[in-house]
C-alpha positions in Angstrom: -232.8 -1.9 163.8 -236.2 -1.3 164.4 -237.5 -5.1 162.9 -235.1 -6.2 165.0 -236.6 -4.9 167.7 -239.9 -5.8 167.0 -238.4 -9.5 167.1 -236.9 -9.3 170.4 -240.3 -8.2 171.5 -242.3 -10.8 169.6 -239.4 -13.6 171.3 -240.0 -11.9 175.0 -244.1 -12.2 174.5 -243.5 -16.3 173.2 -241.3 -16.7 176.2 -244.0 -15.5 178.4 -246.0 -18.0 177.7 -244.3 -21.0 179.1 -242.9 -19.2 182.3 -239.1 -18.7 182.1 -236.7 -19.3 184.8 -236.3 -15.0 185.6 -232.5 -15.9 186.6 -231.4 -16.9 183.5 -229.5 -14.4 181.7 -231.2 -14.6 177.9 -234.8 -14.0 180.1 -233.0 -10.7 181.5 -231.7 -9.5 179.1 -234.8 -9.5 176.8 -236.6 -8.4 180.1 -234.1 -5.3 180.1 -234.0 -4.0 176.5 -237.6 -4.4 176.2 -239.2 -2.9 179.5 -238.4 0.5 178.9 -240.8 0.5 176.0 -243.9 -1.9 177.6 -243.8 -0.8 180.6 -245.4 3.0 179.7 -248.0 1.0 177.1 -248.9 -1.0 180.0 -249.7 2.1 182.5 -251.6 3.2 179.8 -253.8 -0.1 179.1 -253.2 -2.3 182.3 -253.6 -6.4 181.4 -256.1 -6.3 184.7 -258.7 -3.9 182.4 -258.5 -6.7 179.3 -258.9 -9.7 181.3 -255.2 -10.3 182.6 -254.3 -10.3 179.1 -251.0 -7.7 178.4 -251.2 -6.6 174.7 -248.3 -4.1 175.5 -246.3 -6.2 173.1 -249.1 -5.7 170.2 -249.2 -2.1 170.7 -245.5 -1.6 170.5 -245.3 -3.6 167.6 -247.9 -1.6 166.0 -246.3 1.5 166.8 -242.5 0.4 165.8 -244.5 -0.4 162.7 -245.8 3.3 161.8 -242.6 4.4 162.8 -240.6 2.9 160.5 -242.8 3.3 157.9 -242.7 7.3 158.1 -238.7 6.9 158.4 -238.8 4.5 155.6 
């Protein structure tokens, strides 16, 4: 469950980069499941401090990462 988590954040970052329409449904829902967890990362390292670049999606990775392997 976790890795498949990790993908739907490693899809929402790719989608990022070429600007998504934010009405279509497959944008919100990614935008949905996924916020919860980026948006605390990102109050802790705010893109505007690393150059406008948001490495939320790295850090949550990383974590899901150590997570699964103690539970694993």
């Amino acid at each position: 469950m976790l890795t498949l988590y990790s993908w739907v954040i490693i899809i929402r970052a790719l989608l990022s980069w070429v600007s998504p329409d934010p009405y279509n449904p497959v944008v919100r829902i990614l935008h949905q499941v996924t916020e919860p967890v980026l948006a605390p990362i990102r109050k802790l390292v705010p893109p505007e401090k690393l150059a406008g670049m948001d490495i939320s999606p790295l850090i949550a990775i990383f974590l899901i990462q150590v997570l699964q392997h103690f539970l694993y």
